[in-house]
N, C-alpha and C positions, 0 to 999 in steps of 0.2 A: 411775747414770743418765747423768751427764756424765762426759766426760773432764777429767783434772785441767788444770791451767795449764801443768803438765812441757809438756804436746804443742806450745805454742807458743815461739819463739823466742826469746831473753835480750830482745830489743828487744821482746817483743812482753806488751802492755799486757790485762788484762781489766774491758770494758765492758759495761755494762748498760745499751741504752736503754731507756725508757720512753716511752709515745704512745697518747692515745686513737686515733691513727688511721696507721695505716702499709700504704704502697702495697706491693704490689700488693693485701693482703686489703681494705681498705677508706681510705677517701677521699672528702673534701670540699674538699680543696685544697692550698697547696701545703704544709701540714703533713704530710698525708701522703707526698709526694713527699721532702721533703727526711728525714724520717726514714730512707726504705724509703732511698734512694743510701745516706745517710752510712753505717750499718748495713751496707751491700753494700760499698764503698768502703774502710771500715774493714777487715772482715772480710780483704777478698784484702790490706790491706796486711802480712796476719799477725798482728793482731788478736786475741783470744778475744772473741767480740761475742755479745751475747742481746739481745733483744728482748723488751720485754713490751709486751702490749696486750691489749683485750678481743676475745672470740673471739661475735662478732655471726651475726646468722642471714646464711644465705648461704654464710658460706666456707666452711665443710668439703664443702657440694657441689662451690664451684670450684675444691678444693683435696684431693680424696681423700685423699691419702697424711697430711694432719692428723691424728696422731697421740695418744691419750690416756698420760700420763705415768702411772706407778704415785707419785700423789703429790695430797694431800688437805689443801687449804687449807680453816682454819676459824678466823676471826676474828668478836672484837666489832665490831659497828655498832650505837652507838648503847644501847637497851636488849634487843636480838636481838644472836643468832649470827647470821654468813652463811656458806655453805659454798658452796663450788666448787671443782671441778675442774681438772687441770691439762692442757694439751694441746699440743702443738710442732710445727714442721714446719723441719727442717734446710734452709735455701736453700741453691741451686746456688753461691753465690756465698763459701758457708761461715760466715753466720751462723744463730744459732739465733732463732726466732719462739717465744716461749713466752705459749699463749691464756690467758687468765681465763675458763675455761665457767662463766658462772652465768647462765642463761637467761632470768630472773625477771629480771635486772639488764641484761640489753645484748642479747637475741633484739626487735630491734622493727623500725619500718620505715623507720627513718631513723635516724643517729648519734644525734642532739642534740635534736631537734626535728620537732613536726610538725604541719601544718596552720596554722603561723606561731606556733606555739607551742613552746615550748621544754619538756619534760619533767619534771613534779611533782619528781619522784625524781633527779632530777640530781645533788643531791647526794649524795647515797647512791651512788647508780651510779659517782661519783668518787672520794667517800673511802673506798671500798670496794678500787678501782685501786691508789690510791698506798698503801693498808696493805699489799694485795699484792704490789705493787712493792717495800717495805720487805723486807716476808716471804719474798721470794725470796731477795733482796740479801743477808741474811744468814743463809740455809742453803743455797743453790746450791752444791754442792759444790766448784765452779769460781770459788767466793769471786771476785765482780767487785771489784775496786780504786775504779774511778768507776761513781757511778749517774749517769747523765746525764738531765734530767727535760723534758719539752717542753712549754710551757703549761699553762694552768689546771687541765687535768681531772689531772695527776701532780703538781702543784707541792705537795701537802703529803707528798709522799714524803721529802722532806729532816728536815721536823721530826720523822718517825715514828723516821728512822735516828738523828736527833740524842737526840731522847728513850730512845729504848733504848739509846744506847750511857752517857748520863749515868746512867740510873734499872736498865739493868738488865745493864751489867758488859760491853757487846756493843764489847769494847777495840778486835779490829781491823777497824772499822764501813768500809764505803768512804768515801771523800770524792764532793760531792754537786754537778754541774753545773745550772745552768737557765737555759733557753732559751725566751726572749720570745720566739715568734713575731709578735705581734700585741697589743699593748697595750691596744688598747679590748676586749678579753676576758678578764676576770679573774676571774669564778665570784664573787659578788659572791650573798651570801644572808644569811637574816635570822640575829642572833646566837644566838636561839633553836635552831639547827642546830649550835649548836657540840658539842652532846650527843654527835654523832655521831663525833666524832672519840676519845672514851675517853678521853680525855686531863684532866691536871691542869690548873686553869685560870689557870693561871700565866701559860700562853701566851697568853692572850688581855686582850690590852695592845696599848695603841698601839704599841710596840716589835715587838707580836708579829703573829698573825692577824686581831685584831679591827681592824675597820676603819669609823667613825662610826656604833660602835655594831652594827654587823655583822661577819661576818665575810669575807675575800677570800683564798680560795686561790690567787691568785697573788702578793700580798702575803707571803704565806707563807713561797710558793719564793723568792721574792727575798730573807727576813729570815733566811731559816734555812739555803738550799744554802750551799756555801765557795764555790762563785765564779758568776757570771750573766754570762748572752751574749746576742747578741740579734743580729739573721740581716743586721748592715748595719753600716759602722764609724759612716756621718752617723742612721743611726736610734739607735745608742747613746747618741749628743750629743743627739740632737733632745729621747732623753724623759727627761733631767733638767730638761728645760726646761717650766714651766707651759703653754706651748702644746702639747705635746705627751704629756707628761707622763700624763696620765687621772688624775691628782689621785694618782698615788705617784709624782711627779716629785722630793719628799723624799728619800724611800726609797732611791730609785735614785743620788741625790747622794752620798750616804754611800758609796753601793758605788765609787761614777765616783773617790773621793776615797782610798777606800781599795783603791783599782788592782784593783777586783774587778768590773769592769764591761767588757766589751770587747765590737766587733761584728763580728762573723765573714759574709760575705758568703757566699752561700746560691749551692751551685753550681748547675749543669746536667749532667741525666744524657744525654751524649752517645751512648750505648748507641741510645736510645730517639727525643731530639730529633739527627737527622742530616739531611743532605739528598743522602747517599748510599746507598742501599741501602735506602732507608724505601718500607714497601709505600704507603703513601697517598701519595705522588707521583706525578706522572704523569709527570714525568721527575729524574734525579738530574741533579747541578752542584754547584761549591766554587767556593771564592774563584778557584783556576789558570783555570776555564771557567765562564763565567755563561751561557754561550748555555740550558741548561734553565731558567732561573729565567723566563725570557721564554714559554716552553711550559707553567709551572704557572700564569702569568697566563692567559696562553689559556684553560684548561682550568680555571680557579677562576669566571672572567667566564660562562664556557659552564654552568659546573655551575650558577650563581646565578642567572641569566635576565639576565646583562647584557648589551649589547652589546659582540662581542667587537672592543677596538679597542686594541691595542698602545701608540697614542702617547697616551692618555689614564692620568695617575697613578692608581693604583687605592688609595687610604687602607684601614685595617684596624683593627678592635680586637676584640680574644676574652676577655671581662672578666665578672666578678658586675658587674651593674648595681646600684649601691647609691652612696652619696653617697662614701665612701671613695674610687672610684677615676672621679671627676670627671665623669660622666655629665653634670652638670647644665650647666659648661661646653662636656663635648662636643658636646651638641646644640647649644647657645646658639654655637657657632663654626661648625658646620655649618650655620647655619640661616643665614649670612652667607656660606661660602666656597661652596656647592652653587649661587650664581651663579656661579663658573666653572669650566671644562671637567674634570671630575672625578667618581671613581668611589671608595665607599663601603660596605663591607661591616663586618656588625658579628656576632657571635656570644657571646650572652649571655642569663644570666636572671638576673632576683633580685627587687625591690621592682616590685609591681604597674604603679606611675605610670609607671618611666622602661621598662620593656617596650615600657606602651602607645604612651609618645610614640615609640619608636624604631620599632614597627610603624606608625605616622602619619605618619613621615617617608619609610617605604621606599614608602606609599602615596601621596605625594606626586609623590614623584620614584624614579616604579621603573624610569626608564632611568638610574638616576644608585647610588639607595642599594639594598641589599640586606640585610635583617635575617633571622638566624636564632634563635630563641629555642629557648634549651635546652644541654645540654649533649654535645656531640659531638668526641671525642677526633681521628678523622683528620680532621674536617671543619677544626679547631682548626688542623691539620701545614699544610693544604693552604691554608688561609689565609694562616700566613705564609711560607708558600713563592711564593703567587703574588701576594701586595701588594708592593706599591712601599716604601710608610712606614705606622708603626701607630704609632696614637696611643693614650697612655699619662699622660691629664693628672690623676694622681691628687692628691687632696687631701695624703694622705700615703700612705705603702707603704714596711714596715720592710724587703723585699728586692726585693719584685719578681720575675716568673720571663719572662715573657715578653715584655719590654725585652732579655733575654737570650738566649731561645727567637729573637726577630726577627734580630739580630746577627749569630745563626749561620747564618741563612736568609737573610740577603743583604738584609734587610727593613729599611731607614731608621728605627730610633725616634726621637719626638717624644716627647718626656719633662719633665714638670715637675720642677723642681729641688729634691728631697726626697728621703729615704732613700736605700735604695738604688738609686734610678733617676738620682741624682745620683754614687754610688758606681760604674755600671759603663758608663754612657754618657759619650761625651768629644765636645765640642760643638766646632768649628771656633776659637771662641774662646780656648778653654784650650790646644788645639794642633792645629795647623792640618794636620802629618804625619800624627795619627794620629788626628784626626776621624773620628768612624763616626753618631754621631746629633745632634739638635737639639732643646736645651734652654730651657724658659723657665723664669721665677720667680714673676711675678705669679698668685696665681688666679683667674684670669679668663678669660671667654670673646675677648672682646678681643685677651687676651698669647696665647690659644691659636690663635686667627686668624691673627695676625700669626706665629708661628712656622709656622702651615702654608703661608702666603704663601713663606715662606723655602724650603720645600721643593718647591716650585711653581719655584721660583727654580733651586733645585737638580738638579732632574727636566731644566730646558733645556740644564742645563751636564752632558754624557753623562760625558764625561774623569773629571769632577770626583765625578760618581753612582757610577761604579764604582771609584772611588778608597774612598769610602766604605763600600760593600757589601764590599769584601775586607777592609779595615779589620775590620768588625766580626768578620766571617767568621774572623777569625785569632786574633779576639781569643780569651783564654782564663781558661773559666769552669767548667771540669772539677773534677769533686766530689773528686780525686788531689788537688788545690792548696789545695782547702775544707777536705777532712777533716786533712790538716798541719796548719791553724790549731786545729782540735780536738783533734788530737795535743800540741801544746804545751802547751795548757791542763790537759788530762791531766798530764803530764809534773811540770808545773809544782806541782801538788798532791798530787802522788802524792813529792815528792823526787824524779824521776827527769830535770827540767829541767834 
């Protein structure tokens, strides 16, 4: 079925990711994004790279050439078999996608949840993944070296390889990466579920799975992979810490202590985010010519129903609305700065309340704010192509994408001082050469005010504005420079560092 490991290079490493969700077949955020790069990334660096993921309703239409593998998974769940199918699609870029067909388990009409409810079966539909995941990992003919695991829904794929390799002779097992994306999601259900796992119950100790009296599949990944990463190097400190932590701030101690914890900062796929040759612009510019960035405002003002007026700052944010990424300050600052002369676009959805109050405000002031609710990929480019500065005042956020997305778009971020939005923005204050955005600390609407005041500030000093915007513009946040730091960690476990 596969080619051996011979075909790639003495340097060249073989990877197995794992991901309930990987760009281009399916996607909720930037999990699926930063899997689909690194996987693509990896691959052209010479790589042997596979992918596992669930193969959902949808893709084989947008994806014809989705192929079924002559290869028949059938594993316990629980007190049932499950059987599924296997299926793959070779990408252009030289990795392989290998689907999970089991219909019953992942054909629905949303990933995760629906209707604001999150799915009975969850966990079945997950510990069904990571035994798969396991089950590939070791009969893949192309024996992967590292399974790399992403969040909750793959995190007990480590303890499945560790258990067969202790209990059943499985000597040359790979070594097992995991990857926090997001902290406050940890697959957290009652311990009565733990049936489904088939397993001795040895595992399940506070050392192990079990988690006050439940179980936490991502507890899991964290007690059982050989090493843990997490997509920010200040979000790997933040969550040993009780404030940050989600109550396995423990856990993660142990790792931070035994040098198995580190944060890897979550690229940008330049391919895709450019502001050269990108069809949803209405005009291309780089850092050398900003004169287009002044025609995507035009033409962003014109598309939204604002008045189109050049010398007024036009603010930005393209966000889930939800308490995570600071909605409640952003209104509460906007509801203070939209006394002066200023323009406000926002594109999002998520928690019913903060929609509404963002659609209350564009009705307020619909010569000033402009709300789109929903989710709209070019409307997203051309946003930050034609704002000035987007503000970014999250509670926390382990990377960030669009503090980064803005940078390269010439686009000012306004960024609270957390994760990785502390990790890739650099504030006038820490160095004044190579300032490209503006940082606060406090949470508050108030500290948010006061920083956009600053930018207000900024906006009159022109020298000084595009001194920033090519700053950001140069900065560099290429998935070539992300996946290195993945390659080391690789290296490093494998004896090849």
């Amino acid at each position: 079925m596969e080619q051996g490991p011979g075909t790639h290079g003495l340097d060249g490493m073989r990877i197995l990711l794992a991901s309930s969700e990987v760009h281009p077949y399916s996607k909720t955020g930037g999990l699926g994004d930063m899997v689909g790069a690194l996987a693509k990334t990896l691959a052209r660096a010479g790589h042997k790279v596979g992918v596992v993921t669930p193969l959902y309703r949808g893709v084989q239409e947008q994806f014809p050439d989705v192929a079924k593998v002559d290869w028949w998974i059938d594993l316990p769940l629980g007190s049932r078999r499950v059987t599924a199918e296997l299926w793959k699609r070779d990408n252009p870029a030289g990795d392989t996608v290998y689907f999970i067909h089991q219909p019953q388990l992942y054909f629905r009409n949303q990933l995760y949840w629906e209707n604001g409810a999150e799915y009975d079966d969850n966990p079945e539909r997950f510990v069904f993944l990571s035994k798969c995941v396991a089950h590939l990992a070791r009969y893949l003919p192309w024996q992967p070296e590292i399974v790399h695991l992403h969040d909750w829904q793959t995190a007990l794929a480590p303890l499945f390889i560790q258990h067969q390799k202790l209990a059943e002779g499985w000597w040359n097992a790979p070594r097992t990466v995991m990857t926090i994306h997001n902290l406050a999601y940890q697959g957290r259900y009652a311990g009565s579920l733990y049936g489904l796992l088939n397993l001795p119950w040895d595992y399940f100790n506070p050392n192990g799975v079990e988690f006050y009296g439940g179980i936490n599949f991502l507890k899991g990944g964290i007690v059982y992979a050989d090493f843990v990463t997490t997509v920010s190097p200040r979000y790997a400190r933040e969550i040993t810490t009780p404030a940050f932590g989600e109550m396995l701030d423990g856990v993660l101690r142990v790792r931070q202590q035994t040098g198995t914890l580190v944060g890897i900062l979550n690229g940008v796929d330049y391919d895709e985010w450019k502001t050269v040759g990108n069809p949803y612009l209405a005009a291309s510019y780089d850092w050398r010519n900003l004169e287009g960035k002044a025609v995507n405002k035009t033409a962003l003002q014109k598309e939204l129903g604002l008045p189109v007026r050049p010398e007024v700052p036009v603010f930005a944010t393209v966000s889930r609305l939800v308490d995570q990424k600071g909605i409640d300050i952003l209104l509460g600052a906007l509801e203070e700065m939209l006394a002066a002369d200023i323009q406000f676009v926002l594109l999002g959805s998520g928690h019913p309340y903060y929609e509404n109050a963002c659609q209350a405000l564009a009705r307020r002031y619909p010569q000033k704010v402009a709300v789109r609710i929903g989710f709209d990929t070019p409307l997203s480019h051309r946003i930050e192509a034609g704002a000035d500065f987007y503000l970014m005042p999250s509670r926390f956020e382990p990377s960030g994408l669009n503090q980064m997305y803005s940078l390269r778009y010439g686009t000012v971020p306004i960024v609270r001082i957390t994760g990785g939005l502390d990790d890739s923005v650099i504030d006038i204050t820490e160095d004044a050469r190579r300032a490209n955005g503006i940082k606060f600390g406090e949470y508050s609407a108030r500290a948010l005010a006061k920083a956009i005041r600053k930018a207000l500030a900024l906006y009159q000093t022109p020298e000084l504005l595009a001194q920033y915007r090519r700053n950001g513009m140069r900065a560099d946040f290429s998935w070539e420079r992300t996946a290195e730091h993945y390659v080391e960690v690789y290296r490093r476990l494998v004896g090849k560092g």
